[in-house]
N, C-alpha and C positions, 0 to 999 in steps of 0.2 A: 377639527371642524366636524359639522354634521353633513354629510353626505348622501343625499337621495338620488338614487339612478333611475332611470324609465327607463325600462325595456322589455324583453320578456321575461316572466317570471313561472311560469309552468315547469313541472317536468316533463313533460312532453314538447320542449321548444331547446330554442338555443341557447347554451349556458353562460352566456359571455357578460351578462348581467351581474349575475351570483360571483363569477370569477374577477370580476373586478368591484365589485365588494370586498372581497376578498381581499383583494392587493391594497384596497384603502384601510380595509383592517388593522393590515399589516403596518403598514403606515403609523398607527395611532390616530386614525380619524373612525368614528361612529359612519356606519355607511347601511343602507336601505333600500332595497331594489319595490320601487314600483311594477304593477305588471301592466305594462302598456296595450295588452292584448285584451280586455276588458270590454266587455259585450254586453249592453242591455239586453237582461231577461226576453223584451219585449221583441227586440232587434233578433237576437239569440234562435228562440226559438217559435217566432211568429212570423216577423213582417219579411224576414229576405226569403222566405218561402213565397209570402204572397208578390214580392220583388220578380220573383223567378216565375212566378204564371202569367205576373202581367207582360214580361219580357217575350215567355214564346210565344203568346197570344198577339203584341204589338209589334214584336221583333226589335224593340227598341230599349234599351238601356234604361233602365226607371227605379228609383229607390221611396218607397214610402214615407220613411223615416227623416231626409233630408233636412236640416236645420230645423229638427224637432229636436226635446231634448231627448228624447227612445233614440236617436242614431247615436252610431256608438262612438264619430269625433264629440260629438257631445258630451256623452257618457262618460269617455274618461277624462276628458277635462276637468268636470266634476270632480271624479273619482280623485285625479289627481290633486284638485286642490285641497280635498279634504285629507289626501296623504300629507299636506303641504300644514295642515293647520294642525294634527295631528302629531306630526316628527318638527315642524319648526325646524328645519336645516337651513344651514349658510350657503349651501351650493345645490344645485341642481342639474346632475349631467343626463343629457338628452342623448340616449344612442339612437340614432337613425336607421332602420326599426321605425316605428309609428310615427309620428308627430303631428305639433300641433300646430292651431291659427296662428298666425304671427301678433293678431288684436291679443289673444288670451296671452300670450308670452309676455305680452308690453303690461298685460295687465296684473299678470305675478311679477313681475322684477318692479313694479311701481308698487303694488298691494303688499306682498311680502319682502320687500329687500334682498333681497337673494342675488346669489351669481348664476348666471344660465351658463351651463357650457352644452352646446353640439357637437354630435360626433357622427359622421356619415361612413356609415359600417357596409351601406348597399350597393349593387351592381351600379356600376359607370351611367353615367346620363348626359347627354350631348345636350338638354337643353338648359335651363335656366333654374331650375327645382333648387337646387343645391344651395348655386349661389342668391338666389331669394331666401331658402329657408335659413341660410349663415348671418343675412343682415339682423336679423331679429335677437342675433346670444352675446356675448361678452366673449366669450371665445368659441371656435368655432375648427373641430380638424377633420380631416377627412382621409380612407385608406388608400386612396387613389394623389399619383405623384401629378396629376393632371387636368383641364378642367378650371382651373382657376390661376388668376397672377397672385402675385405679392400685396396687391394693394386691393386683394378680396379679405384680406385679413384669417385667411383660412390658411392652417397650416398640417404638415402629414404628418399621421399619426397610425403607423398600424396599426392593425385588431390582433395580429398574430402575437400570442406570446403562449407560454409554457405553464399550466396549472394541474402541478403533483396533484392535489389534492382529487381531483376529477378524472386525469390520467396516468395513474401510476402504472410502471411496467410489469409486467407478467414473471411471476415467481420461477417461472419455467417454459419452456420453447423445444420441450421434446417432441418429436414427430409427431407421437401419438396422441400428442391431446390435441395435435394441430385439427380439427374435426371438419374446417369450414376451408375450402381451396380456394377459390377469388371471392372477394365481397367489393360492392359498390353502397359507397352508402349516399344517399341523395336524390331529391325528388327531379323527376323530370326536365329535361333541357334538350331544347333543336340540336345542341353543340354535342350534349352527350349521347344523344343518338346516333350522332354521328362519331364518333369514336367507336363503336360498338359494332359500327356495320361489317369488319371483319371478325368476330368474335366465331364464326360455325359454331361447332359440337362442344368448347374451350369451356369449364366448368364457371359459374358465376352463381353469385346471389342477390340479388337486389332489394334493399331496404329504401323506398323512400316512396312518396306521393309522385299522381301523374301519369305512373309507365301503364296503367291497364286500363287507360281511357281512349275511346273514340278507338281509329284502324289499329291500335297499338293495342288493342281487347284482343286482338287474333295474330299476333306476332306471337310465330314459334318461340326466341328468344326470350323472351318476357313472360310468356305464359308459364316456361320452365324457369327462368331466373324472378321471375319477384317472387318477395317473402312477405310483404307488409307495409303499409304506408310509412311508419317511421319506426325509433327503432333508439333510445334516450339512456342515459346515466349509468348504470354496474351494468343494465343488460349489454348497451354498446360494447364499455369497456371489455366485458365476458368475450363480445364476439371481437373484437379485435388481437387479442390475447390468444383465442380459437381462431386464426385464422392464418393462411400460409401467405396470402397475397391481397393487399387492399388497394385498389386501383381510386385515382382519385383523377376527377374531370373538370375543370371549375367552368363555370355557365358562361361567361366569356374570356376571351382568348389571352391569357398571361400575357404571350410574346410582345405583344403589341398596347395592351390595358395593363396595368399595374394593380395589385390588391388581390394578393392572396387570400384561399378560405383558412376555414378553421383547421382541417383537415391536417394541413403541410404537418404542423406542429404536432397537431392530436395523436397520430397514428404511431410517428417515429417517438415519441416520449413512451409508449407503451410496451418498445420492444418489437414493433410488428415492422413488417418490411413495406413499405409504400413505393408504388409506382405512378408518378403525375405527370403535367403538360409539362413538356418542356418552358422554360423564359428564363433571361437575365439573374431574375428575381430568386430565383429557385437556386440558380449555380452562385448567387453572392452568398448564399444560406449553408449550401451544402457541394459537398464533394460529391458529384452525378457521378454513377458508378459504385463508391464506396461506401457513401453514407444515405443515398437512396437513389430511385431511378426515376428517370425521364423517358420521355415517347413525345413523339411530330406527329406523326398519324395512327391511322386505324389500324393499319400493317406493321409499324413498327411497337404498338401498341401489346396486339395479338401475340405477335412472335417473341418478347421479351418476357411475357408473361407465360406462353410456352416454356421459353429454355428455366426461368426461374423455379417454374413446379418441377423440373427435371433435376434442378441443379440446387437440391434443399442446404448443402455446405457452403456455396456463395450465396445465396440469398439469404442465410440468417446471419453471416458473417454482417451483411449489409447493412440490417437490421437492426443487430447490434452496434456496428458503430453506428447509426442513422440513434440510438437513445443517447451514445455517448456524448453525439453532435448536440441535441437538444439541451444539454447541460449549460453550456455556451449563453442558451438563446435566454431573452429578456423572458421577464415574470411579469403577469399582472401589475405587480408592486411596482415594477420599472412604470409600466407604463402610465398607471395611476399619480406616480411622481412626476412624468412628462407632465401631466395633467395640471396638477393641482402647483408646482409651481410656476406656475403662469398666473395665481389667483393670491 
């Protein structure tokens, strides 16, 4: 089959697009990553400027562009169907990530014949978003075990799986190339500020969007630990390969929400030692202790991350098994095949 994905397609974004291309690849299907992140010129670099003066001057939320065709649901609608008349695919999987009208969706699966599938790849939502945007696809899955019955037709489907090609492990894990002692990589969240709050003098580095806006301009902590808004593809890989300890924080609370990030999988395929939120989720995955570590709080966070930079013989031992664990875990291709037979 031919296979068209929306999602992001930059390198500068999240690779989960490209990586399941990949696994339909693998498959023996044609696959095509649309980029759903697609911005009218006009929108781009004109109108949300003037959005943003009318806003501090009114104090009120206001978009220029609005159900013109310059805004950018517009824009890639467009865009997208002209990817649609261009590749002619059979299927159409929608990662959630962006999306679209539910009229324009009725209007491709009637215009083009196609099979819609949705996949909701984003943080938990308590209201109705979900299960409205599910009515509009042919299939529909989502990474969260929750949020919907049986007869919402929406079935789970992780985003977690393992892609050698994007993270392979590190040729070596001698002390000294180790250059980089804790990294965080991730933009801004209330959650992970608050994991941090015991951190003192404890060496960090911070990659992602967010930390150096508004009171968080003049935090000690951030002023010294961020490096950069983001941080994408061999450069990543480089720093995780360079690095003794990668702490990883997800924006809402495992123990209690379901859906892992990208991370869990990313870090320990490379060889690197990861230290994350404790849940359920994490210990049906992995052996906590041996094949990577867990933290409850800020303190227990802090102090684990202490003994491990002290303790460079158990923490790569970890590490190491924490790659041989990932061997185990499903591929793109697996999950592409969850996918595609259902169609």
């Amino acid at each position: 089959m031919k296979v068209l994905i929306s999602y992001f397609a930059r390198e500068d974004s999240i690779p989960l697009g490209h990586s399941c291309a990949r696994g339909l690849q693998e498959l023996g299907h044609a696959a095509f990553v649309f980029d759903s992140q697609a911005e009218h010129p006009l929108e781009l670099y004109c109108v949300k400027y003037i959005n943003k003066i009318i806003k501090a001057i009114s104090n009120k939320k206001y978009s220029l562009s609005d159900e013109r065709r310059i805004s950018n649901a517009r824009y890639r609608e467009s865009q997208l169907e002209s990817a649609i008349k261009r590749e002619n695919p059979d299927v159409i999987i929608i990662i959630r990530g962006n999306g679209y009208s539910s009229d324009f969706l009725q209007y491709i699966k009637n215009t083009y014949k196609v099979k819609l599938v949705g996949w909701w790849v984003k943080d938990p939502r308590s209201g109705m978003e979900m299960l409205n945007d599910a009515a509009s696809y042919d299939h529909y899955y989502c990474i969260h075990q929750f949020g919907y019955d049986v007869d919402s037709g929406i079935e789970y489907l992780p985003a977690l799986a393992i892609d050698r090609h994007l993270y392979p492990r590190a040729a070596s894990r001698e002390e000294i190339c180790l250059t980089h002692d804790v990294v965080l990589v991730g933009g801004y969240s209330s959650r992970r500020e608050l994991y941090l709050e015991g951190w003192g003098d404890l060496p960090l580095e911070i990659y992602g969007p967010g930390w150096r806006k508004q009171k968080r301009m003049f935090h000690p902590l951030y002023k010294r630990a961020w490096q950069q808004r983001g941080i994408w593809g061999k450069d990543l890989v480089n720093l995780y390969h360079q690095t003794k300890i990668v702490i990883n924080i997800t924006s809402w609370d495992p123990a209690k929400l379901t859906g892992q990030n990208l991370r869990l999988y990313d870090v320990p395929a490379t060889g690197t030692f990861l230290i994350t939120d404790d849940s359920p989720e994490v210990r049906d995955m992995f052996k906590v202790g041996k094949e990577i570590e867990v933290f409850s709080s800020s303190e227990e966070l802090a102090d684990k991350t202490k003994y491990y930079l002290a303790n460079s013989q158990a923490r790569e031992l970890i590490a190491l098994n924490g790659y041989f664990a990932t061997q185990r875990m499903p591929s793109y291709k697996d999950r592409m095949a969850s996918i595609m037979g259902k169609i």
